[in-house]
C-alpha positions in Angstrom: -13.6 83.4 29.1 -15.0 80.4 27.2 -16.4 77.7 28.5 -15.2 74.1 27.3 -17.7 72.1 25.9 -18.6 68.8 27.7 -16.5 66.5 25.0 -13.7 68.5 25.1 -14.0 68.6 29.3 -15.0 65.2 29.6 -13.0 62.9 26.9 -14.7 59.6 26.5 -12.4 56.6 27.6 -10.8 55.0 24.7 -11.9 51.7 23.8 -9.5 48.9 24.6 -8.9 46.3 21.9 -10.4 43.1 22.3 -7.5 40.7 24.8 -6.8 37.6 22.1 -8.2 34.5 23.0 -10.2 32.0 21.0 -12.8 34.4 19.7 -10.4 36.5 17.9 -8.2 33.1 16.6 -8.1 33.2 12.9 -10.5 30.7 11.4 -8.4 27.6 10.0 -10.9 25.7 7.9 -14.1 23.1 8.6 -12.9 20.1 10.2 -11.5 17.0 8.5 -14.7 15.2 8.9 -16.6 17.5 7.1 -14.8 18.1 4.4 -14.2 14.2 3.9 -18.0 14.8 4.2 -18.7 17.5 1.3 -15.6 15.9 -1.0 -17.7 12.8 -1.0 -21.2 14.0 -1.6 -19.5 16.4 -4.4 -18.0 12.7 -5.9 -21.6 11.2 -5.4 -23.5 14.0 -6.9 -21.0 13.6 -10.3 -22.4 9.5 -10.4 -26.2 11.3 -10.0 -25.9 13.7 -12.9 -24.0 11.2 -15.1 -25.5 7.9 -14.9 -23.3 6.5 -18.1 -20.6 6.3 -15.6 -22.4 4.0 -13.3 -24.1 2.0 -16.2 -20.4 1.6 -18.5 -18.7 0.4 -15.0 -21.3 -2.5 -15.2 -20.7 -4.0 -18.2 -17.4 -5.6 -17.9 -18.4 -8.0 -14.2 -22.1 -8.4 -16.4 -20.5 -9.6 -19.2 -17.7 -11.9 -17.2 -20.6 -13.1 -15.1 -23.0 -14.1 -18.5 -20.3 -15.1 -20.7 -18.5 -17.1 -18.1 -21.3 -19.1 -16.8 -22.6 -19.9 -20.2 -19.8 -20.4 -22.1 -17.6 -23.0 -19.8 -20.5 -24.2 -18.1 -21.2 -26.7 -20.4 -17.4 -27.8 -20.5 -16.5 -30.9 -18.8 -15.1 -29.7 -14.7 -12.2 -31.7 -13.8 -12.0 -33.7 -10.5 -10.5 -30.8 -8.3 -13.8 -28.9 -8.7 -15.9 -28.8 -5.3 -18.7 -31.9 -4.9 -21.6 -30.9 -6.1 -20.9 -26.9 -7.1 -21.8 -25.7 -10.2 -19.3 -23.3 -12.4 -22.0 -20.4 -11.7 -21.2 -21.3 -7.8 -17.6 -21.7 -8.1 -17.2 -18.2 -10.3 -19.6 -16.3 -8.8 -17.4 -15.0 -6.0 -14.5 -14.4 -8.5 -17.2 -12.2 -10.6 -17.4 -10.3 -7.1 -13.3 -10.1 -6.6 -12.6 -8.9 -10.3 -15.7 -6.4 -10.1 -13.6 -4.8 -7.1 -10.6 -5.0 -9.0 -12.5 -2.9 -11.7 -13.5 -0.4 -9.4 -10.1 0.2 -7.8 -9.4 1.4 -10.9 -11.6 3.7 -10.9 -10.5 5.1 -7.7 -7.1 6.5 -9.5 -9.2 7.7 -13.0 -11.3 9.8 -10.2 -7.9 11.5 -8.9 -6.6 12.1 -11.8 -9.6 14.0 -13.5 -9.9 16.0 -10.6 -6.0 17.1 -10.8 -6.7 17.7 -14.8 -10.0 19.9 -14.2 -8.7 22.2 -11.7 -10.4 21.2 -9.0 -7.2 20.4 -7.3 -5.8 23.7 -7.6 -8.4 25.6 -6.4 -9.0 23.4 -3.3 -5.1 23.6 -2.8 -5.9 27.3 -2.0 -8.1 26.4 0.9 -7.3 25.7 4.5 -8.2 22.0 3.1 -6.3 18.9 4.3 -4.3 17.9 1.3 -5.7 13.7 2.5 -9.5 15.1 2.8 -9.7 14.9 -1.4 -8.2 11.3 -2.0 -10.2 10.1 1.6 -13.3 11.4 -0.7 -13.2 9.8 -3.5 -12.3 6.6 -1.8 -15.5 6.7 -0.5 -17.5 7.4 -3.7 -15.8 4.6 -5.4 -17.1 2.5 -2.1 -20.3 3.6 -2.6 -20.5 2.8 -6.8 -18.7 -0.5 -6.2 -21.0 -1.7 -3.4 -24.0 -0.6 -6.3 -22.2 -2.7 -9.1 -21.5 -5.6 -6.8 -25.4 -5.9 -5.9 -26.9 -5.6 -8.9 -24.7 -8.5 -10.2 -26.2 -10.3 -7.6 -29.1 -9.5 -8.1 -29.2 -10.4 -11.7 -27.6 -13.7 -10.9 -30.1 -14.8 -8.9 -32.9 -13.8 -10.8 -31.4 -14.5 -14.5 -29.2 -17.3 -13.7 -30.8 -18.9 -10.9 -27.8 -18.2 -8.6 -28.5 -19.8 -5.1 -25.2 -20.4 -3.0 -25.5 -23.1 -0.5 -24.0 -20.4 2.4 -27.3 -18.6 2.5 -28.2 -15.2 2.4 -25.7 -13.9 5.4 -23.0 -16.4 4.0 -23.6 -14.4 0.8 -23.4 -11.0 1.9 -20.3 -11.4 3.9 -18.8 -12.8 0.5 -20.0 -9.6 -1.1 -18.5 -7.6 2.2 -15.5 -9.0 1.6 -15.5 -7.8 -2.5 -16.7 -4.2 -1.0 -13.3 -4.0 1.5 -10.8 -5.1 -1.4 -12.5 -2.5 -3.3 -11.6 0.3 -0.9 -8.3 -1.5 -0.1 -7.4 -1.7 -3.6 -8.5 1.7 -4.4 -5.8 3.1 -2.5 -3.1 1.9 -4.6 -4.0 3.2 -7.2 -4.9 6.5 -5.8 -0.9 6.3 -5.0 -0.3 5.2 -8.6 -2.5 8.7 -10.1 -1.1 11.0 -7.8 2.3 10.0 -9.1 1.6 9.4 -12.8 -0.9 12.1 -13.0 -2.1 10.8 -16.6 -4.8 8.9 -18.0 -2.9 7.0 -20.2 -0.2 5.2 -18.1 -3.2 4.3 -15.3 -5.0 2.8 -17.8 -2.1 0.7 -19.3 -0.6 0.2 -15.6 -4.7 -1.1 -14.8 -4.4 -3.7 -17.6 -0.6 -5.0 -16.9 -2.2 -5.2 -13.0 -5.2 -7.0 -13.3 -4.8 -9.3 -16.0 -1.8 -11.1 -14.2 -4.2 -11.0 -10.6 -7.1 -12.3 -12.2 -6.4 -14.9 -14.1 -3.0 -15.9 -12.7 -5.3 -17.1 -9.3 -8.0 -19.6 -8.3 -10.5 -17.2 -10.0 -11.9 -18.7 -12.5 -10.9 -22.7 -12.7 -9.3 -24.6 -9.6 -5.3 -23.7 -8.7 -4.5 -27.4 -9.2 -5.9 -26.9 -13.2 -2.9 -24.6 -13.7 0.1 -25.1 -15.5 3.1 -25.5 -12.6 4.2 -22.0 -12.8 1.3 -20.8 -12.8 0.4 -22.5 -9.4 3.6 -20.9 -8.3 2.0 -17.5 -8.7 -1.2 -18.4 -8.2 -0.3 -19.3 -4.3 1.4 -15.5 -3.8 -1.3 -13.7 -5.5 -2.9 -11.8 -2.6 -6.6 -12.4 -4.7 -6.2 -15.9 -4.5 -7.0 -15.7 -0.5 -9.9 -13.2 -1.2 -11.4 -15.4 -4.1 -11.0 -18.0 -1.7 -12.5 -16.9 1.4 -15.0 -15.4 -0.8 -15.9 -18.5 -2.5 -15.7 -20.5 1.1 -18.2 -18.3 3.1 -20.5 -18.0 0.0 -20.8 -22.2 -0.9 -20.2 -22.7 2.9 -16.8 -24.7 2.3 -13.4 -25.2 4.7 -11.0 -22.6 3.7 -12.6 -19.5 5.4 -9.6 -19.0 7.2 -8.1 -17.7 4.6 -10.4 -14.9 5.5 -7.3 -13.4 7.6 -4.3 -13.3 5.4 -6.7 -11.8 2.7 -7.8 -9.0 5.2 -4.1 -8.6 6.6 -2.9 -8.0 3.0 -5.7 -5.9 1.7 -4.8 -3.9 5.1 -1.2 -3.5 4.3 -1.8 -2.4 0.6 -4.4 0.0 2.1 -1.7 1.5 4.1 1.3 1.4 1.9 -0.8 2.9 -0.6 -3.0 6.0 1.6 1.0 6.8 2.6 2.2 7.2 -0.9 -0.9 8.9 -1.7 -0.8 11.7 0.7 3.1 11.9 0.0 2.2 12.0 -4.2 -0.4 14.4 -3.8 1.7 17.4 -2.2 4.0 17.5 -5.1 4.0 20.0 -6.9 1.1 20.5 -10.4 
């Protein structure tokens, strides 16, 4: 008679699988906030590695803010003109306001490069929410625009002897004010690349848009200067209040109130456009 060996006698117990729970959940992704996080720092780094794109989005508000102040400075201001302002004071904060302008633009360029390059697709095949990528580059173009909008500061107060009778804080609420329209703005046309998808329309959709907002406002001479129908649009253009309440904190002049619509509207294009966005961006490449 044999004898049965000890493995054959004694079986070991099998090994029960592991009961699911939330160790053995299948891993979905980093959170939102951390990819918002690396998507922007990604963004960021391109600005590092390729300064030209920083030092080509200054020239335009540098040459509005040299060309402006020295070319109609010397031409006679009519009565509706603040007391005692100069045309550097009076444009100054419109400089600001069409610098943001600029850099909403930018915003949509961003979008659509990264749906050209790829970079879309192969984030589209990670457990990546679809709002992280345009929430991103928002951001960024926060961060370049708040750069552009100091050192125009900067170099109109030390080239052009810029010194707004606000102050200092007066001043850099003004600029706070440029730095929210620029994310505000950014947003719409975020919503406007998602949908066109091309270089070329933005850019001609980014000249039909800010040409009309610009100058058809209280940017650059006083509403009352206009021509009638112009004054007409003038009073609807939503940068008329930010120019305004820009212009009002940073010479310290009634009118800040206008402070509110301004920030109601840039809130509501901010919305309208993150929802169209989002909604633009899931269609299909």
């Amino acid at each position: 008679m044999t004898t049965p060996s000890l493995s054959t006698a004694n079986p070991a117990p099998p090994v029960p699988d592991p009961a699911p729970g939330p160790a053995a959940a299948v891993w979905s992704g980093s959170s939102t906030v951390t990819q918002i996080r690396v998507l922007t720092g990604r963004s960021l780094r391109a600005l590092v590695t390729d300064p030209g794109v920083l030092a080509f989005g200054l020239f335009q508000p540098v040459i509005i803010l040299f060309i402006l102040t020295q070319v109609f400075a010397g031409m006679g201001k009519s009565t509706h003109f603040p007391a005692g302002v100069s045309y550097l004071d009076f444009v100054m904060p419109a400089i600001l306001v069409d610098n943001a302008v600029q850099s909403a633009v930018q915003s949509g360029i961003g979008v659509v490069d990264d749906l050209k390059n790829g970079m879309v697709s192969r984030l589209r095949s990670l457990p990546i929410h679809p709002a992280s990528l345009l929430i991103a580059r928002s951001l960024a173009n926060l961060v370049r625009a708040t750069i552009q909008i100091a050192i125009v500061i900067v170099l109109a107060i030390v080239v052009l002897g810029y010194s707004p009778k606000g102050g200092p804080l007066q001043l850099l609420a003004s600029a706070g004010l440029a730095v929210f329209i620029t994310w505000t703005l950014g947003w719409a046309f975020i919503a406007a690349a998602t949908w066109l998808r091309r270089a070329e329309p933005m850019q001609n959709l980014a000249v039909i848009a800010i040409l009309p907002l610009t100058f058809a406002s209280s940017a650059y001479i006083p509403i009352a200067d206009l021509p009638e129908w112009l004054r007409v649009v003038a009073r609807v253009n939503p940068l008329t209040y930010a120019i305004d309440t820009a212009r009002a904190l940073a010479l310290d002049l009634p009118g800040a109130g206008a402070a509110v619509p301004a920030l109601l509207i840039s809130t509501a294009i901010a919305v309208v456009g993150g929802t169209l966005a989002v909604v633009g961006f899931r269609r299909p490449l």
